[in-house]
N, C-alpha and C positions, 0 to 999 in steps of 0.2 A: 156659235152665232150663225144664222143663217140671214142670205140677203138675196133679193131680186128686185128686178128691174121691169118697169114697164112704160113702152114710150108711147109719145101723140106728140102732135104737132098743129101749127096756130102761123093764120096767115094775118096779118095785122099791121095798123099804119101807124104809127107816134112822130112824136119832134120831142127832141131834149129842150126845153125852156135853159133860157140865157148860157147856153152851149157857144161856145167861142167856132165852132167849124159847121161845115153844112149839115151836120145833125140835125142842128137848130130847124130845118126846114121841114115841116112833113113828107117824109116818106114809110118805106112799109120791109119790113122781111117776114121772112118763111123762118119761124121758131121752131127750133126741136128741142123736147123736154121730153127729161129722163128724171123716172120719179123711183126713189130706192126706197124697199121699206126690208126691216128684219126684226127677227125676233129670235131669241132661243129656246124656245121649245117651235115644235111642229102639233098641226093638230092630228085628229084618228085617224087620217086618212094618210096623214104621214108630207104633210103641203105646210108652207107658211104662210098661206095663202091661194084662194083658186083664183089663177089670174086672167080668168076673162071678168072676173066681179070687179077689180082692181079697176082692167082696162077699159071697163065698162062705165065705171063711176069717172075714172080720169080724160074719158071722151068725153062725159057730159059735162065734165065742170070745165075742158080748157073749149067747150063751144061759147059759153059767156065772152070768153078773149078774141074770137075768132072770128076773122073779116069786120073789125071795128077800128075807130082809132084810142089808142088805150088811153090816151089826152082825158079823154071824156067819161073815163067812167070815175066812180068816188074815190077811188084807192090812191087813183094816178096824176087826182085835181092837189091832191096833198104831195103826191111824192112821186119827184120826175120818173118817168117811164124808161127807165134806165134798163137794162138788162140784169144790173142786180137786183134793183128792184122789183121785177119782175119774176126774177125767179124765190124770193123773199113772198112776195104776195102767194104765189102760187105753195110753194111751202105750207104757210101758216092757215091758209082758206082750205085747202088739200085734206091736211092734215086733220081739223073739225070732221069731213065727211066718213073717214076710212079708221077715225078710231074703234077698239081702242088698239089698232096696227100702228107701231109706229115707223114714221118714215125718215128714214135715217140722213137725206141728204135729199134735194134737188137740182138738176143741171138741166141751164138752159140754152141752146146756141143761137146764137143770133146771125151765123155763121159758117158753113164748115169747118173754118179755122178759129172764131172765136166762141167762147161759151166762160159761164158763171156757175160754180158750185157755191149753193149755200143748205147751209146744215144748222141747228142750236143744240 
């Protein structure tokens, strides 16, 4: 099995609805997202992938996120704007552009010290 990695990054405002701490209040962090995809075979050239194609589809789709408040768009009017969530969204919408690669996991930090792996 082979695996690689390619990262972007999303500057962005939210509030957690009915959050008991000053979450609750609009503010904003600097995301880093790490997008893992693998496969077991390799193609002719001997790649799992060319990854400026990769980094290039994953710039365009985390600009949608980027310098907004995620409150506001349809994903995040259903499902608080949480960091799981967040990395969840990006996952499953990711995933539709770059098949049929698949992407073995998503990590997102909302933090230097904290971050969310999700995977199905």
């Amino acid at each position: 099995m082979f695996e690689l990695s390619v990262k972007g990054h999303i500057s962005s405002a939210h509030f957690l609805r009915e959050y008991p701490g000053k979450c609750k209040k609009l503010h904003g962090h600097n995301w880093k997202v790490e997008m893992f995809i693998g496969a077991d075979k390799l193609d002719e050239l001997g790649m799992l992938v060319d990854f400026s194609v990769v980094k290039d589809k994953l710039t365009a789709f985390l600009s949608s996120l980027d310098h907004v408040c995620l409150n506001d768009l349809p994903y995040f009017k259903e499902h608080n704007p949480t960091t799981e969530h967040i990395a969840r969204f990006i996952y499953r919408e990711f995933a539709a552009q770059v098949a049929p690669v698949k992407i073995m996991r998503v990590q997102v930090w909302e933090s230097e010290q904290n971050s969310v792996i999700y995977y199905e």
